[in-house]
C-alpha positions in Angstrom: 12.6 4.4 18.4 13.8 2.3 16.1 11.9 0.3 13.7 12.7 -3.5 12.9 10.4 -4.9 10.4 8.4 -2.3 8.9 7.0 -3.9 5.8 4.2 -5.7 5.7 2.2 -7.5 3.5 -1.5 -7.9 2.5 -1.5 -11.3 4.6 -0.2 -9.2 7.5 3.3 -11.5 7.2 6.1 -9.3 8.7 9.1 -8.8 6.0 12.7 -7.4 7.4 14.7 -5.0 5.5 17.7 -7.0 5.4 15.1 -10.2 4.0 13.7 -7.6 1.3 17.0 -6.2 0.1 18.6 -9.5 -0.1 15.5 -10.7 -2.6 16.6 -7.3 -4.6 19.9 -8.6 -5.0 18.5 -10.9 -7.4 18.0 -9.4 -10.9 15.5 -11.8 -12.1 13.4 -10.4 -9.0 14.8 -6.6 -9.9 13.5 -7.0 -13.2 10.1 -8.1 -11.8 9.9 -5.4 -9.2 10.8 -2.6 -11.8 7.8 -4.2 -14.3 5.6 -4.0 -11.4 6.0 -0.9 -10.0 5.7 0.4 -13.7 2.6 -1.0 -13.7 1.0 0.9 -10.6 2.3 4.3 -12.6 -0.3 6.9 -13.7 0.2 7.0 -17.6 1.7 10.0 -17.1 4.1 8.8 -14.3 3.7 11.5 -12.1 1.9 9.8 -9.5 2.6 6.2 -8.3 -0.6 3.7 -6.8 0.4 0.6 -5.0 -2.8 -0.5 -5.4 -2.3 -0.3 -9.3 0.8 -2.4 -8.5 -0.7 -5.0 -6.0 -4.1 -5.4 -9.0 -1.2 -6.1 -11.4 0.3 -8.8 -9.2 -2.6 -10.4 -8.3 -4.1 -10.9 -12.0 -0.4 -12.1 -12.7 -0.3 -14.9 -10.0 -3.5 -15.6 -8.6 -1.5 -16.3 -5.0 -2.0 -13.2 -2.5 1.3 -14.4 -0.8 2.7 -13.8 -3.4 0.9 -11.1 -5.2 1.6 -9.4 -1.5 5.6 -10.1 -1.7 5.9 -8.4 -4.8 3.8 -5.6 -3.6 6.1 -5.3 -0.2 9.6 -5.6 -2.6 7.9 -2.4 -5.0 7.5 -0.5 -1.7 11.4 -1.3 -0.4 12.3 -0.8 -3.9 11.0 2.7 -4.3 11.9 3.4 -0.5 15.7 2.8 -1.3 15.8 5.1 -4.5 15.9 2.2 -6.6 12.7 3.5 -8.8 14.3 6.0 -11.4 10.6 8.5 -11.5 11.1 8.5 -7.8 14.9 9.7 -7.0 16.2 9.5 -3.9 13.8 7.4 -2.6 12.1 8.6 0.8 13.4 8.6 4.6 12.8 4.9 6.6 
């Protein structure tokens, strides 16, 4: 089976791979995504919460569209290998 649009966000909007990785292209959104994915970090990075990182979006830009986005790029982010506590990332 394969799997088209896995990600989706708090809205329940459906986000492609291909639509994610071309936002990570952009370092300006890079550099967001690796803020906010530190931010959902225990202090002592061994465990990671999305719900740390979605809190940290939300306070950040009062939108849930796109409090949700940035929440859905930390999760393709880490899922690629991208984040450097969490190397290799994990199978799709």
């Amino acid at each position: 089976m394969v799997i088209v649009d896995p990600y989706i966000d708090t809205l329940g909007q459906s986000w492609p791979r291909e639509k994610l990785d071309r936002l990570l292209g952009d370092p300006t959104v890079m550099r967001l995504v690796e803020v906010a994915i530190q931010a959902g970090y225990a202090s002592d990075r061994s465990e990671w919460y999305p719900a740390r990182t979605l809190s940290w979006a939300r306070a950040r830009y009062r939108r849930e569209e796109s409090a949700g986005l940035l929440c859905v790029l930390a999760l393709r982010f880490r899922a690629i290998g991208l984040d450097p506590f969490n190397a290799g990332g994990f199978a799709e």
